[in-house]
C-alpha positions in Angstrom: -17.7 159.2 -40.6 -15.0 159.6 -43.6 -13.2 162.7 -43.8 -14.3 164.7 -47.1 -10.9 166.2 -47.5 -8.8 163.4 -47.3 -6.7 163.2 -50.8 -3.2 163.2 -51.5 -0.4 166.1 -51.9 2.5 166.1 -54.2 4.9 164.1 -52.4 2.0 161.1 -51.4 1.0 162.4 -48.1 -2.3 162.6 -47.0 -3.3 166.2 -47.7 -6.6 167.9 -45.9 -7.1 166.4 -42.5 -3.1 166.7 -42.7 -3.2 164.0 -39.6 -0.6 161.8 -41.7 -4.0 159.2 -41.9 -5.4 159.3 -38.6 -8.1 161.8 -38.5 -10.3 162.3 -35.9 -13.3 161.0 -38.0 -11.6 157.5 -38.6 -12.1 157.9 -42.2 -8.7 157.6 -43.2 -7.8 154.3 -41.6 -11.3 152.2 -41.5 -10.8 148.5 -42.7 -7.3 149.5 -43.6 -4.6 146.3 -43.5 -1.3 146.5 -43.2 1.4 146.2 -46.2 3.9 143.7 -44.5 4.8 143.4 -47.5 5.7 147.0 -48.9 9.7 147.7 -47.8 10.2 144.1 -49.7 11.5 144.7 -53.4 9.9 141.9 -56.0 12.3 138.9 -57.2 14.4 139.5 -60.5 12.3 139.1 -63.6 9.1 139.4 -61.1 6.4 141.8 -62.5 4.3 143.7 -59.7 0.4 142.6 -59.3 -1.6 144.4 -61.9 -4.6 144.5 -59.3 -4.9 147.2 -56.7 -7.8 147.4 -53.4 -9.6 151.2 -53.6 -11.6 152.2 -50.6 -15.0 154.1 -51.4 -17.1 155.9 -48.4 -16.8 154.3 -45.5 -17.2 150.4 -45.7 -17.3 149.8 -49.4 -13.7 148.1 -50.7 -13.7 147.0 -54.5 -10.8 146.0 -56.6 -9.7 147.3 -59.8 -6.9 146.2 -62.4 -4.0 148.8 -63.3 -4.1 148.3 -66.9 -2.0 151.5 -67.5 0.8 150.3 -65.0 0.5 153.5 -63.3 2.2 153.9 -60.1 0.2 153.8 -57.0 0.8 153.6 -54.0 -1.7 153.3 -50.4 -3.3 156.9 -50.1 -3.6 158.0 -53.6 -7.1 159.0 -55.1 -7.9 157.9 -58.0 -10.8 157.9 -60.9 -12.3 154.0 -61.5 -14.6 152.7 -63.7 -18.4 152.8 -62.6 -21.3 151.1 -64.3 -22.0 154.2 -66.0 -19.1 157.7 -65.6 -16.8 157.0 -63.3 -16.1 156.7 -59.2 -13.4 158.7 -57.4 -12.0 155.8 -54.8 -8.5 156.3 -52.2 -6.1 153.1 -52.9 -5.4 151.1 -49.8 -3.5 148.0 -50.9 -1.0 147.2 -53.3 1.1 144.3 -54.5 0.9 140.6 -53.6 -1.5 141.0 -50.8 -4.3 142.2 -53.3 -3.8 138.9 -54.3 -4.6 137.4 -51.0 -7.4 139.7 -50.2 -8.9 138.7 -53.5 -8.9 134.9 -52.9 -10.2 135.5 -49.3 -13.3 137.0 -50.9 -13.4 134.9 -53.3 -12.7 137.1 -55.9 -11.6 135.9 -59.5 -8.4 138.1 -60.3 -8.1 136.3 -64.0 -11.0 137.6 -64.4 -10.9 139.9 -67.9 -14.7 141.8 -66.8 -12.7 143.1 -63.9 -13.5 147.3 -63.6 -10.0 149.4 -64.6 -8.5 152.4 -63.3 -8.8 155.0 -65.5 -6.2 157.7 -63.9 -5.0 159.0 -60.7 -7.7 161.4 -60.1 -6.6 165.7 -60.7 -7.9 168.5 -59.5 -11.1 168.7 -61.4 -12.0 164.8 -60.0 -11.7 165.9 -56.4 -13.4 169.1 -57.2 -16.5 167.2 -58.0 -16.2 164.9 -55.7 -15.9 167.0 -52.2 -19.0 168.8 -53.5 -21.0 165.9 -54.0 -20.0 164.9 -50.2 -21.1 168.5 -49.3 -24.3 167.5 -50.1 -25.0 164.2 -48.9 -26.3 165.4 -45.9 -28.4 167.6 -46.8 -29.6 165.2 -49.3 -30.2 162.4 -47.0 -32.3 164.4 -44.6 -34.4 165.9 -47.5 -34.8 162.2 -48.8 -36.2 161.3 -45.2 -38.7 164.0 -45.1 -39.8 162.9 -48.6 -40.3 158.8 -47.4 -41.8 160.4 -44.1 -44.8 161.6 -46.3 -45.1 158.8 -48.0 -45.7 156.6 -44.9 -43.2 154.1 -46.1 -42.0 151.8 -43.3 -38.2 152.7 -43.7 -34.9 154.2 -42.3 -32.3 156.1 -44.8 -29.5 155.6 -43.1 -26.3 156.7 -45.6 -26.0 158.4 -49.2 -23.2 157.8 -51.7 -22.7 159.9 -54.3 -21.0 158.7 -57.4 -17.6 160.5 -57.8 -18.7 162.1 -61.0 -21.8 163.6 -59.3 -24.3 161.8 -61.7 -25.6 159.0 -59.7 -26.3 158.3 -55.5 -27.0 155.3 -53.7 -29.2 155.5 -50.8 -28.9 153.2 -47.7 -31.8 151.7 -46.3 -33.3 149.3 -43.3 -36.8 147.8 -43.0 -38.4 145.0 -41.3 -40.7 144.5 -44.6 -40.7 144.2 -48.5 -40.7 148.2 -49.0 -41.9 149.6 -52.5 -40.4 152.6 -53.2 -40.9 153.3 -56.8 -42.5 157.0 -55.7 -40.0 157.1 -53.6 -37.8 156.9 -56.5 -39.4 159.3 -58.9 -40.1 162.1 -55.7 -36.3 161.7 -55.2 -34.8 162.0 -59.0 -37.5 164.9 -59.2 -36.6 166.6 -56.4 -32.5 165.9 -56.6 -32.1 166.2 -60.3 -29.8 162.8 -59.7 -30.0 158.5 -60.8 -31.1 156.8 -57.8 -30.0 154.2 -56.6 -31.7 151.9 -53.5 -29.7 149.6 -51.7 -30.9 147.4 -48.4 -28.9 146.6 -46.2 -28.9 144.8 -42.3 -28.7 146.6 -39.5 -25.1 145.2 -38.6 -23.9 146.7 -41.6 -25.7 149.8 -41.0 -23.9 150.3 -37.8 -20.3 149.5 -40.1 -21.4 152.2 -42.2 -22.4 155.1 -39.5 -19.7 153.7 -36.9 -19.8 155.2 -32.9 -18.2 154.0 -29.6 -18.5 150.3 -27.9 -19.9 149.8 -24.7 -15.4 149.0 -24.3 -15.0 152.7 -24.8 -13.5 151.5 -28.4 -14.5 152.2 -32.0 -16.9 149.5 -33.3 -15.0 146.0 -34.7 -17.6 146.1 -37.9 -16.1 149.7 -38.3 -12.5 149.3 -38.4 -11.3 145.9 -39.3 -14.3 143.3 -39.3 -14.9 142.2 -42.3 -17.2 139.4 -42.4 -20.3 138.7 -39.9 -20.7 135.7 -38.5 -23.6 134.3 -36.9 -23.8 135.2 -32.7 -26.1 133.3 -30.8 -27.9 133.1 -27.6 -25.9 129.7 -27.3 -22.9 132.0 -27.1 -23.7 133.4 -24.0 -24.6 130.4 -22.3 -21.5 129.0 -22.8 -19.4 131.7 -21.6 -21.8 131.9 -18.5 -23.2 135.1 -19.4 -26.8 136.4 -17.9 -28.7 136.5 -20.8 -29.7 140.5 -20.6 -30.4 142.1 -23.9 -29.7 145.7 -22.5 -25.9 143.8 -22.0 -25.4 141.7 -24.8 -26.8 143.7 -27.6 -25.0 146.1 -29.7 -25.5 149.5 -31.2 -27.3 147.3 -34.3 -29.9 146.1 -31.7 -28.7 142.2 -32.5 -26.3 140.5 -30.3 -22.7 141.8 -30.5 -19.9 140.1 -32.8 -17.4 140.0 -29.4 -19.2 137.0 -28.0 -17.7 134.8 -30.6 -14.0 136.3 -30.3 -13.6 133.9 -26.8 -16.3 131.2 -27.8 -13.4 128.5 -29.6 -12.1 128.4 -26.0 -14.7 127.6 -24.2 -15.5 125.1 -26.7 -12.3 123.2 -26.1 -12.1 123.8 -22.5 -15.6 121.5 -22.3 -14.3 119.2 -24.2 -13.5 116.9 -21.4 -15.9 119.0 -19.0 -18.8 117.5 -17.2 -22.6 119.4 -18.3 -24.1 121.6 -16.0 -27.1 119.2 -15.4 -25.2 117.1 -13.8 -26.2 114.6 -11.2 -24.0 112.3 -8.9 -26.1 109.6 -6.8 -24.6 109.1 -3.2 -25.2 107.3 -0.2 -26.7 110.4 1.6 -28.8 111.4 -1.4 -28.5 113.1 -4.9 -26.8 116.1 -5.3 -27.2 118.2 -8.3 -24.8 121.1 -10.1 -25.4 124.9 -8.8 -21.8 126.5 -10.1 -19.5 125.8 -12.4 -15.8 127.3 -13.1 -14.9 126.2 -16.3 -10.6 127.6 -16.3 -10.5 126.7 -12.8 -11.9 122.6 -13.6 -14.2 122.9 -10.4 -17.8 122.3 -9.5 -19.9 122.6 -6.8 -22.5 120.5 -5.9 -25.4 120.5 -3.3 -27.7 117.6 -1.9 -31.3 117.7 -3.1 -32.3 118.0 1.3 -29.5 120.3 2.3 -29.0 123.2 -0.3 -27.2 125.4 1.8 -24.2 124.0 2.2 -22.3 123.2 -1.2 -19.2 120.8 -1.8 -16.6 121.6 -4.3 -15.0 118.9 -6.6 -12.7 118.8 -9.5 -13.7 117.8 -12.7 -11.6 114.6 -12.4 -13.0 113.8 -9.5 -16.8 114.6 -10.8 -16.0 112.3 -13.4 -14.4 109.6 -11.3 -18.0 109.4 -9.2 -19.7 108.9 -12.8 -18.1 106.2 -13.5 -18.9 104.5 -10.7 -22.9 105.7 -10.9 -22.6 104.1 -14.0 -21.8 100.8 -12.8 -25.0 101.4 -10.4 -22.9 101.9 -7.7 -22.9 104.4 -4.9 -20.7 106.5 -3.3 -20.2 107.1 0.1 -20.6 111.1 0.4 -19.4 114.1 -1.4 -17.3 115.4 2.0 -14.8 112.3 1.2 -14.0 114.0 -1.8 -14.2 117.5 -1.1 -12.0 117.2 2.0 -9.0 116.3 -0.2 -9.7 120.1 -1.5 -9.4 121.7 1.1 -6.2 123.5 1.6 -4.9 125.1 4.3 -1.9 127.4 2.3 -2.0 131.0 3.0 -0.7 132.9 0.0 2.6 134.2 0.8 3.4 137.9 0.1 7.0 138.8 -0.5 8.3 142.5 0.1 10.8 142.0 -3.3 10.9 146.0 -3.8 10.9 147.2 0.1 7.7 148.3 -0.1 5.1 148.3 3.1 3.0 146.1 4.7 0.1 145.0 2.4 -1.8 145.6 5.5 -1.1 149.0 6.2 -4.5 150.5 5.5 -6.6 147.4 7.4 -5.3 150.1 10.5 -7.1 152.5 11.8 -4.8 156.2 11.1 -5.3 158.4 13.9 -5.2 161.9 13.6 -2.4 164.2 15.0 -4.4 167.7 15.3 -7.0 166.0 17.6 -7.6 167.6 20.4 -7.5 166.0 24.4 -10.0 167.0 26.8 -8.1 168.4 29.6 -8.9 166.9 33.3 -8.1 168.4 36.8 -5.4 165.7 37.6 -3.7 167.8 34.3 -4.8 171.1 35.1 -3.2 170.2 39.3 -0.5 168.9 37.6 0.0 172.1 35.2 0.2 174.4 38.0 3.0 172.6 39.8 5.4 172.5 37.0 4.8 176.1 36.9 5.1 177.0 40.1 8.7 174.8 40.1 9.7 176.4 37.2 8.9 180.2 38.9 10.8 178.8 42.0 13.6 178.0 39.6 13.7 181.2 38.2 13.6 183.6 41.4 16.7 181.5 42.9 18.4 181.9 39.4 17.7 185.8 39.6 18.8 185.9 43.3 22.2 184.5 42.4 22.8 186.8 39.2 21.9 189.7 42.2 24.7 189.0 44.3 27.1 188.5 42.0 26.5 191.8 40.6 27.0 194.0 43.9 30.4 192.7 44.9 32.3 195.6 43.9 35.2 195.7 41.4 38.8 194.7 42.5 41.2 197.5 43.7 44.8 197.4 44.1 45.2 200.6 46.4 45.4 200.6 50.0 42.3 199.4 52.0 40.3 201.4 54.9 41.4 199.8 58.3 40.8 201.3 61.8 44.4 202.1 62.3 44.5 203.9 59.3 41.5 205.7 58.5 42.6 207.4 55.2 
């Protein structure tokens, strides 16, 4: 999942993915934490932390003491001190919250054993080093052919190579005690390489190879999860969850790490919560538990003879009637207590923005282009309105005709029997 080309250009940016450290690949900000503290300038006569955080491939985070007091900052790649050469790391955290980091893992920072940084690493460093991560695929697949043969009861799933090329660690799950000392020699035959073999569990397998949620987001273990806490079955039933393994298991195939994120609050909310086994003694009969709504602080509860119809109570109220079955006393029914919930409110919906009726679509929409079968009273009553509009018309054009044969106006004399000229 890391990006190969991720180092460092003159001026400190990320140089490579050139995504400013937010590559597609989500190797340049996996398990990253954020420098609060880094636009804060030291108290006078205060000397900087001499330890620094460097991030390896993917989930590997060691820390290292700047002996040299050379100046790093978050993004720089530089050479650190391996067990035998040397490792090619990119620093991630610098200052005073090294020190934090350190003491949440427990992590001596007196400590005079702790590796150094050597340099910032040049051109040469990250020469050797993208090569090596050329290869670890190759390699890894090559490796799996060569435990394949062997019928060894196993699953590479990563390869590390060393930043100076001369050593690589290989990943590994199995349900069994696995020896692999042909393995070993097949491998540093075949590879020309130190081996290295390193089990690990499948929750950190799935931090090391990463992938998409069933939330459509990167995995927790991936990005910022740090530390796995135990999630059990007990988990679920808390929260009310069907216990489905196809649902509540993860890409690692155990249960997944978000079913303790709400568990705390559950916890206190049935604090003061009656258990789900409940049973309240009445007059009418016992009535046992069927649903519970734990934010809500209600129950339900059904007589043992009439299952179908359920009664809800409060908690309070659930509690009140144990107190009194305690005292071996009954109550009279559940409906004298489930009455007083009843309410008859309708939710009120105000129109604050002038918008429409919430009910608009509940109404059937009727089309405009749909077409009406004619009948005869229409077609009778089509045929009159035309023939009034034709009688209209002809008395309208027999009007216009007389007007236009009166003849024009003449101011000479007028023809009279006396006077025939």
């Amino acid at each position: 999942m890391g990006c190969s080309n991720c180092t460092t250009a003159s001026n400190g940016s990320p140089k490579g993915c050139q995504n400013n450290g937010t590559c597609g690949e989500d190797g340049c900000n996996k398990l990253t934490v954020f420098d609060w503290l880094s636009n804060m300038s030291l108290p006078a006569g205060e000397e900087a932390f001499d330890c620094v955080e460097v991030r390896f491939k993917n989930s590997r985070k060691e820390f290292f003491r700047n002996a040299d007091r050379l100046p790093l900052s978050i993004g720089d790649m530089v050479a650190t001190e391996a067990t035998s050469g040397h490792d090619v790391g990119m620093v991630t955290l610098t200052g005073s919250l090294v020190k934090v980091q350190m003491n949440k893992k427990k992590v001596d920072f007196k400590d005079e054993n702790l590796p150094k940084i050597y340099r910032k690493a040049n051109s040469r460093d990250l020469e050797v080093w993208n090569k090596c991560r050329e290869k670890e695929a190759e390699i890894q697949k090559r490796s799996r052919e060569i435990a394949i043969a062997l019928n060894l009861q196993m699953k590479l799933s990563d390869v590390e190579f060393q930043g100076d090329g001369s050593k690589a660690t290989f990943y590994y799950t199995a349900e069994d005690r696995v020896d692999f000392r042909q393995l070993i020699k097949d491998m540093a035959k075949a590879f020309g390489i130190r081996i290295e073999m390193r089990q690990i569990g499948y929750r950190q397998e799935a931090q090391r190879l990463g992938g998409i949620g069933s939330c459509g987001r990167e995995l927790c273990c991936s990005t910022w999860l740090t530390d796995f806490r135990s999630v059990g079955t007990a988990a679920a039933r808390y929260q009310q969850l069907s216990l489905n393994p196809q649902k509540l298991a993860g890409q690692c195939g155990k249960l997944k790490c978000c079913l303790n994120y709400e568990l705390d609050v559950y916890m206190d909310a049935l604090k003061d919560f009656p258990k789900a086994d409940t049973k309240l003694i009445t007059e009418k009969g016992v009535a046992y538990c069927q649903k519970v709504d734990i934010f809500k602080g209600k129950l339900w509860f059904t007589y043992k003879n009439d299952p179908i119809n359920w009664h809800m109570l409060t908690k309070e109220q659930v509690n009140e009637i144990l107190e009194i079955n305690n005292k071996d006393q009954k109550i009279q029914s559940l409906e004298t207590y489930a009455v007083e919930n009843i309410s008859s409110d309708l939710p009120v919906y105000e129109d604050a923005v002038g918008q429409d009726s919430l009910t608009r679509f509940d109404r059937p929409k009727r089309s405009k282009n749909k077409s009406k079968k004619p009948n005869n009273n229409s077609n009778t009553n089509k045929k009159d309105n035309s023939n009034h509009r034709n009688s209209n018309q002809k008395s309208r054009n027999n009007r216009n005709r007389g007007k236009n044969n009166k003849g024009p106006k003449t101011n000479g004399n007028k023809k009279t029997a006396n006077n025939p000229s």
